[in-house]
Each structure stands twice: as structure tokens, then as C-alpha cells.
SEZA-367107 format. One record per residue (C-alpha): residue in one letter; residue number from 0; y, z, x. Coordinates in pm, 1 decimal, padded with zeros to 6 digits. Layout:
! residues N
  residu  num     north        up      east
       A  NUM         Y         Z         X
...
! end
This chain:
! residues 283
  residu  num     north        up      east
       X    0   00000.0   00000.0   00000.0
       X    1   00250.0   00082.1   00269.9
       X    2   00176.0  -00229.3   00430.8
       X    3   00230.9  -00434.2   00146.5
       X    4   00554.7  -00219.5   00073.3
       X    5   00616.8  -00339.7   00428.5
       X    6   00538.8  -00670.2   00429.3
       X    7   00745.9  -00732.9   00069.2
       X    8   01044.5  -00569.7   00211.0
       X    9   01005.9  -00795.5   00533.4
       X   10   00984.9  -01112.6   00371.5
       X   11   01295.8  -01060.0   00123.8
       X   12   01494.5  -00902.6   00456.7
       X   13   01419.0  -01233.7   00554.5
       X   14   01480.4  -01428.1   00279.0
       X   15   01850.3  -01254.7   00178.8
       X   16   01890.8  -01329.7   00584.2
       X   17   01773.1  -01725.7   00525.1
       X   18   02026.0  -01787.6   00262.2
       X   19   02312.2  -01540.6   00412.2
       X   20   02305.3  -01833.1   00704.3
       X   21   02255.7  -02102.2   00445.4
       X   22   02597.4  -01926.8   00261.2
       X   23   02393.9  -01938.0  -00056.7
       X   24   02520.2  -01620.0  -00132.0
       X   25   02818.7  -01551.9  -00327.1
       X   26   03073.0  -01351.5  -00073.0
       X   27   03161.2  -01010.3  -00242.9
       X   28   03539.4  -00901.9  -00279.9
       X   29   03649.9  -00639.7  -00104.3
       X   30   03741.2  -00281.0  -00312.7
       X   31   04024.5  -00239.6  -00093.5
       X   32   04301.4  -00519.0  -00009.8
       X   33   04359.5  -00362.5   00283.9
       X   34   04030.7  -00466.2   00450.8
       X   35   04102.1  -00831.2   00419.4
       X   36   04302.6  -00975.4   00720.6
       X   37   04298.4  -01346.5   00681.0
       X   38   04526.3  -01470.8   00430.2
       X   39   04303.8  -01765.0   00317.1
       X   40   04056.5  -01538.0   00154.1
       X   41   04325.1  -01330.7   00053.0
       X   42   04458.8  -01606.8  -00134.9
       X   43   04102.5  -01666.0  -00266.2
       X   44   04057.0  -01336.7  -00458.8
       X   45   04376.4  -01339.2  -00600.9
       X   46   04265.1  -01656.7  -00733.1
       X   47   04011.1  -01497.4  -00857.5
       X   48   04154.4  -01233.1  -01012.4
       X   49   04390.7  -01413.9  -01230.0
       X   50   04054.7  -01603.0  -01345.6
       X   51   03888.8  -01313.1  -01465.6
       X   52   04236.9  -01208.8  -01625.4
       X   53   04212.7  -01520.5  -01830.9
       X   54   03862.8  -01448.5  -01946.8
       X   55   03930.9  -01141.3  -02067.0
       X   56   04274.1  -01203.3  -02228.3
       X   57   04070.2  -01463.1  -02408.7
       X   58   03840.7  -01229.3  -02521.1
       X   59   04056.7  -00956.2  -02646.3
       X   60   04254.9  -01217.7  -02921.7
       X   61   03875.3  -01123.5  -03101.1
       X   62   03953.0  -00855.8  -03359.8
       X   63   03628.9  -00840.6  -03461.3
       X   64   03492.7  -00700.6  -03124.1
       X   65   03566.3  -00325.7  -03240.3
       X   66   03825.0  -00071.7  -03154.6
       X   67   03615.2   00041.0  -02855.2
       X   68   03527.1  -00316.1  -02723.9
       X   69   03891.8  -00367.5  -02713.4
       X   70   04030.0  -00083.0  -02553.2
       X   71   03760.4  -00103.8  -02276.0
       X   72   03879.6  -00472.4  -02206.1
       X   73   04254.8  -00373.5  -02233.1
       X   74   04163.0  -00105.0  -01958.1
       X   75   04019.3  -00379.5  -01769.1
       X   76   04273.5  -00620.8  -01753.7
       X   77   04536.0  -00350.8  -01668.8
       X   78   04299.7  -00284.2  -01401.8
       X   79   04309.7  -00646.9  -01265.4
       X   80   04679.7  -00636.8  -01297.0
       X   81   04698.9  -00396.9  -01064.0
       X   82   04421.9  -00482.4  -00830.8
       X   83   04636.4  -00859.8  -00891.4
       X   84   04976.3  -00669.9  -00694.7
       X   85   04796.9  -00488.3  -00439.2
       X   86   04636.0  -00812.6  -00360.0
       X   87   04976.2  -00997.9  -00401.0
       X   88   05109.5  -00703.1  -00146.0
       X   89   04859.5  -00763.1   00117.4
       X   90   04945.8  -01134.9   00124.7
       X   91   05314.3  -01052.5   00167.2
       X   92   05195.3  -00853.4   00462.5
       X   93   04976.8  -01146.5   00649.8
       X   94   05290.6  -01359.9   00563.5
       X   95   05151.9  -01543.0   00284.6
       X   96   05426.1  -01607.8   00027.8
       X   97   05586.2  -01325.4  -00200.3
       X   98   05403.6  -01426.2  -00526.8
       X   99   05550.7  -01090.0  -00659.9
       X  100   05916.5  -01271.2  -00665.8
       X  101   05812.6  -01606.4  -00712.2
       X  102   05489.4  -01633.7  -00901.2
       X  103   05427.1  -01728.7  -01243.0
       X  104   05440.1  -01440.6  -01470.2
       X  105   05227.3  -01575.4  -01763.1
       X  106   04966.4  -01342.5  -01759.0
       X  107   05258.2  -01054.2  -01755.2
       X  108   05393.6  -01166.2  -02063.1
       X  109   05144.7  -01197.1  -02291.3
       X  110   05121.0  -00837.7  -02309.1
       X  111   05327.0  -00571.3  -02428.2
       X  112   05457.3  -00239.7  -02249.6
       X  113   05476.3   00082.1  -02464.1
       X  114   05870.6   00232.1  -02467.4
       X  115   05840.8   00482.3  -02269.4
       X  116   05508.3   00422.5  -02038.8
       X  117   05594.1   00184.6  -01793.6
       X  118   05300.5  -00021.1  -01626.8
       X  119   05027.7   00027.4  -01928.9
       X  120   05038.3  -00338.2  -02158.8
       X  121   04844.6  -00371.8  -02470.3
       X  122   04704.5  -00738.5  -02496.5
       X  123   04586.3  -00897.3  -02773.6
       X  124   04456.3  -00717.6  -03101.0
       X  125   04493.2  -00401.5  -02855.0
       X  126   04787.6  -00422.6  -03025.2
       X  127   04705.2  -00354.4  -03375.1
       X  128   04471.8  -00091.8  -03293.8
       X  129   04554.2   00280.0  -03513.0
       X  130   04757.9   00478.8  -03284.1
       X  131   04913.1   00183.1  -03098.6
       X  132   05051.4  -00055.0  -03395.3
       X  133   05343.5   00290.2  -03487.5
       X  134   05427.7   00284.6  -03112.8
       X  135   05586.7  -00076.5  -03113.6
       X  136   05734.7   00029.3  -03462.1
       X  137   06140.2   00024.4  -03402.3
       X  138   06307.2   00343.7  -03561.7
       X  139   06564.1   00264.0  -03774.7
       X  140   06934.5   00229.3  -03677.6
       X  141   07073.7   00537.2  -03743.9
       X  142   07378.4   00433.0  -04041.0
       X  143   07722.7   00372.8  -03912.6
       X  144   07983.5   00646.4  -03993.5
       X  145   08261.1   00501.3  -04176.8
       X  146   08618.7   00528.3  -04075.6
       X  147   08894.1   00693.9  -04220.5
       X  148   09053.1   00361.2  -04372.7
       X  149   08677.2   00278.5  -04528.4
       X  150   08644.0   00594.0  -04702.0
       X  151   09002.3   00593.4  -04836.3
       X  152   08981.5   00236.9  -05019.1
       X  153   08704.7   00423.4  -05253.0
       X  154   08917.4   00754.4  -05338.8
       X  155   09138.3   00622.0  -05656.6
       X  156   09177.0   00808.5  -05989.5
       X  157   08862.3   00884.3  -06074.8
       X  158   08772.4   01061.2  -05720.4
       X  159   09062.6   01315.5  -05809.4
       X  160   08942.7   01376.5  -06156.2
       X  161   09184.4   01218.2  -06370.7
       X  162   08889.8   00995.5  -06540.5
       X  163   08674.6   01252.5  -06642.5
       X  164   08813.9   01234.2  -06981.1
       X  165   08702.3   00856.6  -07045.4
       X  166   08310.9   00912.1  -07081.3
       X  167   08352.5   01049.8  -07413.4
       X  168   08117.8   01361.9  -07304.7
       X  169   08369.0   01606.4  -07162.7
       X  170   08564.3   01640.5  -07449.4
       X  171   08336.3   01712.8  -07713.5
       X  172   08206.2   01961.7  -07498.7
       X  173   08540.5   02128.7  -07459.7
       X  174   08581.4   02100.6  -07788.4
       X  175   08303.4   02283.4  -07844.8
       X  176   08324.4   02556.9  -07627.2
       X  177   08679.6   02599.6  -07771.4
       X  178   08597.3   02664.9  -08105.6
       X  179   08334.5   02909.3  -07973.3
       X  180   08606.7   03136.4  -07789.6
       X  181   08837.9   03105.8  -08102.2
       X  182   08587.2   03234.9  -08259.9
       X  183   08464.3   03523.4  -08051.1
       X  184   08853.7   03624.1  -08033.6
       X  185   08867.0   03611.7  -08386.1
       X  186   08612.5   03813.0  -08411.2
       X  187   08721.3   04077.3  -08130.5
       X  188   09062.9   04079.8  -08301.9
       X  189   08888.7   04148.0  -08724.0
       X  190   08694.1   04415.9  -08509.6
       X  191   08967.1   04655.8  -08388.2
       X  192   09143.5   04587.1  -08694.6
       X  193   08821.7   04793.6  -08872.2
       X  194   08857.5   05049.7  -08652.3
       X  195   09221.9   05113.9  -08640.7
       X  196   09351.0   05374.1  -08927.8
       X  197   09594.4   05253.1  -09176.0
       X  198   09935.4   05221.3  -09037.9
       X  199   09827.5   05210.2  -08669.8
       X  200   09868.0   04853.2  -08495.2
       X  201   09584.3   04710.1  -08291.2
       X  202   09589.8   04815.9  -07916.7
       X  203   09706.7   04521.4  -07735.7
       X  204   09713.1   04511.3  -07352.6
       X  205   10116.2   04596.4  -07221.9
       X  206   10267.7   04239.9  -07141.1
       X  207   10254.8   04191.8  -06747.7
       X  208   10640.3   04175.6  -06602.0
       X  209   10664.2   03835.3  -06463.4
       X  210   10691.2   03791.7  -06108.0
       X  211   10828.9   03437.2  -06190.6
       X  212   11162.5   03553.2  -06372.9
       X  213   11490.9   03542.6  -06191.4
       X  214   11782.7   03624.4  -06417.0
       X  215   12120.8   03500.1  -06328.7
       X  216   12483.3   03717.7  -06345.7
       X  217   12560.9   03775.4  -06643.5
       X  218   12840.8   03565.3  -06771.7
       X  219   13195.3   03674.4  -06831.4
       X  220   13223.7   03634.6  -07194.0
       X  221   13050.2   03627.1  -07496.0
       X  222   13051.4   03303.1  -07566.8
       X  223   12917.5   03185.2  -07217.8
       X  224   12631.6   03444.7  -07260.1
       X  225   12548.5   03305.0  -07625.5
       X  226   12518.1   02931.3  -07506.5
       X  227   12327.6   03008.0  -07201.0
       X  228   12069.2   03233.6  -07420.1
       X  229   12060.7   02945.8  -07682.0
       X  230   12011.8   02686.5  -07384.0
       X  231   11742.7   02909.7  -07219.7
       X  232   11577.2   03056.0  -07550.3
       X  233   11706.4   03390.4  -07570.0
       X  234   11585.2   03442.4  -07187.3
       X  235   11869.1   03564.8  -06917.4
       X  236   11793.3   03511.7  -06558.1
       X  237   11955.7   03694.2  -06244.8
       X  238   11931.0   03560.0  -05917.7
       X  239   11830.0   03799.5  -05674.2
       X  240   11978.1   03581.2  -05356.1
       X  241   12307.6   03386.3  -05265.4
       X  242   12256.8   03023.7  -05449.1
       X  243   12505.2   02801.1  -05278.7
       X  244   12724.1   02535.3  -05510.9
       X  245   12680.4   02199.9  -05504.8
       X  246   13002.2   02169.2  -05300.7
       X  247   12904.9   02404.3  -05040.6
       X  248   12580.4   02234.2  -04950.1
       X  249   12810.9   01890.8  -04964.7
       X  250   13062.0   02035.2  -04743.6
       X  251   12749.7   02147.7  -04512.0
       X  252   12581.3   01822.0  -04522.0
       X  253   12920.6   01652.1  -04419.2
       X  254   12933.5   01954.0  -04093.6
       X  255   12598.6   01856.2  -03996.3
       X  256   12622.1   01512.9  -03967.3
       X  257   12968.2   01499.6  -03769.6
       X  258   12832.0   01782.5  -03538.0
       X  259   12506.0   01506.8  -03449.4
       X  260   12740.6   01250.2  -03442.2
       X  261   13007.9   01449.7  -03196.9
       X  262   12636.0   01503.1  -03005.6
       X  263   12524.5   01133.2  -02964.7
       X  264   12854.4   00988.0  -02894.8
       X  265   13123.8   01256.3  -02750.5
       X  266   13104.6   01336.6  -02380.0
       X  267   13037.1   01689.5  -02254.6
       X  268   13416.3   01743.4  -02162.7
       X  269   13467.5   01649.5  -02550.0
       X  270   13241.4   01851.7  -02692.6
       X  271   13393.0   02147.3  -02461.4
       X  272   13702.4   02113.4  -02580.1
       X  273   13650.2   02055.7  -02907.8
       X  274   13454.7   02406.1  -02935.1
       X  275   13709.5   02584.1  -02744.9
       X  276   13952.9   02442.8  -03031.9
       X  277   13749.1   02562.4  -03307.6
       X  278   13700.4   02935.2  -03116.1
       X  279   14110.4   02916.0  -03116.6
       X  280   14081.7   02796.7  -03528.5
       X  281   13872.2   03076.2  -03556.8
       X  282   13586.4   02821.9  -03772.9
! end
């Protein structure tokens, strides 16, 4: 047994040998870019790592492969992209040219980058997988806040209440609620009337002084005083501070506006002299 174990092993060491020399067999790519240092096979793998990108792309437009299927081959081709760059990378280095800058992108494009997670593309029906599909889902634009001269063409009437009137609901609900308190203060009122003894007036709250009331000086005469209570229904005001006449606040009016203009158009000197005039007029 040991020698046939032998002699098998023997015969395919020298049969993988026979077709090694031949170049039969298929040349293996390296894991690591790094290890290749001539830029013609360097060239080759990258080659051959767009074709198996290509494959695979092609295979992932299948929705019917399963959710699984398709994130294992969306793994894979992310995994070529990479191994694609470092390969790209090591070709810069041997002074092959810089596909990185120059190349065709194709491959790049057809799939789709997460916001967010840089690097990681979804190809294909990867896509439209649960979980992925809300990711490329754009948020709404949050809504514009209006300006000042927006929001003032809709304030009118109506906005300040003067409309409210117009739906024919408000009022017959006033109305309502009116007769109801006229009622309930009737009521009140026949109430204490009961109660009081015969002779006796109702208790009514004392009349609050108004705060409002300013009675004027009394006039000189009789007459005066008559026509002003007749004018003012029976009601005498008093005024409790110094009301200048219309001719004083003229005569002010008239001071004011030669004491700007003696401002704005006299010169210093001018103005000088013209106070030290009025200090000698005693004004």
C-alpha cells in the first residue's frame, strides 16, 4: 500500500511537473499586489479583475437569485474593487500608467455609495434589498420659512376678527347666551326682591367712583354752568392739571420752530448774542 501511495504520488509529481514546463497550467494570481514586480503581469490581473467584475455585475441585475445570493455577490464585487486599486497602485509603482486618474470608471458607476459610508456600493437589485432601498430614500426638504412681507399679504380683516360676524353662527350664539344672562339677572333681581321687607330697597352694590372723571373749574356764572351741564348731561368735570389754550400751544409751536431754525442757519456768534439779548429781555 505504501508503495502504491508512493508510486501514485510520484507519477502525478511528475505529471503537474510535465505540464508546469508545457505551461498547461493556468498561472495563479497572487493574494498580495505587492509580490508582483513585473508590470506586464501586473497589467494582466487587473485585466482580470475587471473581467470577473463584469461577471458578477451581470449576475447581480437577477432579482430572483435571493436576498442572500445577492448580498454575497455585492460583497464580492466590492471585494474586487478593492483588490482592482491595490492592483491599480502597484502598477503606478512599477511605472505603469495611473489608471486611478485616467481609467475608465464604468464599473464605478454602476453602483451606488450609501450617504454616509464611503467606499461600500450596492450594485444591482442589491439595491432594492429591505434595509438598503430606505437608505437611498431622500428626506424631505425641510419647508421654507416665510418672510415677513409673505405672511403680511394674508393678515386682512378677517385675521383681526372683524369677519367673525359674517358666518351667520356667532351671532345666534350670542344671542343666545344673551337671553340666558337676562334671564338669570332677572331672576337674581325677582329673588332679593322676595326677600327684602316691605319698604326696604334691594341691596345694590355702591357705584365705583370713576377713575376716568376729570371735572373742570367751575364756571363763573350761572348761566355758563347750566349750558355746560346741558352740553355734558348734567356731568361737571375739573381738571386736575394746567391745560394750556389753543393760543399758548400756537405761540409754542411758533418758539420751537424759529429756535431750530436760528439752530440750522444762525452762526454760533449769532446764537450767542441773541441769548445774551433774551437774558437782558428777561424771556
Amino acid at each position: 500500500m505504501a508503495r502504491n501511495a508512493e508510486k501514485a504520488m510520484t507519477a502525478l509529481a511528475r505529471f503537474r511537473q510535465a505540464q508546469l514546463e508545457e505551461g498547461k497550467v493556468k498561472e495563479r494570481r497572487p493574494f498580495l499586489a505587492s509580490e508582483c514586480s513585473e508590470l506586464p503581469k501586473a497589467e494582466k490581473w487587473r485585466r482580470q479583475i475587471i473581467s470577473e467584475i463584469s461577471k458578477k455585475v451581470a449576475q447581480i441585475q437577477n432579482a430572483g437569485l435571493g436576498e442572500f445570493r445577492i448580498r454575497d455577490l455585492n460583497d464580492e464585487i466590492n471585494k474586487l474593487l478593492r483588490e482592482k486599486g491595490h492592483w491599480e497602485y502597484r502598477i503606478k509603482e512599477l511605472g505603469g500608467p495611473d489608471y486611478r486618474r485616467f481609467g475608465p470608471r464604468m464599473l464605478d458607476h454602476e453602483g451606488k455609495e450609501v450617504p454616509g459610508n464611503r467606499g461600500y456600493k450596492y450594485f444591482g437589485a442589491a439595491r432594492d434589498l429591505p434595509g438598503v432601498r430606505e437608505l437611498f430614500e431622500k428626506e424631505p426638504a425641510p419647508a421654507q420659512r416665510k418672510t415677513r412681507g409673505e405672511l403680511m399679504k394674508d393678515v386682512d380683516a378677517e385675521y383681526y376678527g372683524y369677519r367673525d360676524e359674517d358666518d351667520g353662527v356667532l351671532l345666534p350664539l350670542e344671542a343666545q347666551y344673551e337671553k340666558q344672562a337676562v334671564m338669570e339677572a332677572v331672576q337674581k333681581w325677582k329673588a332679593e326682591k322676595e326677600f327684602c321687607q316691605p319698604g326696604e330697597k334691594p341691596a345694590q352694590e355702591e357705584e365705583e367712583e370713576s377713575i376716568y372723571r376729570v371735572q373742570n373749574q367751575e364756571p363763573d356764572d350761572d348761566e355758563n354752568r347750566d349750558e355746560l351741564e346741558e352740553e355734558e348731561g348734567g356731568i361737571s368735570f375739573f381738571a386736575h392739571v394746567p391745560v394750556p389754550s389753543q393760543k399758548e400751544v400756537e405761540e409754542a409751536l411758533v418758539r420751537r420752530k424759529k429756535m431750530e431754525l436760528l439752530q440750522r442757519y444762525a452762526s454760533e456768534t449769532l446764537q450767542a448774542q441773541s441769548q445774551e439779548a433774551r437774558a437782558l429781555l428777561g424771556l
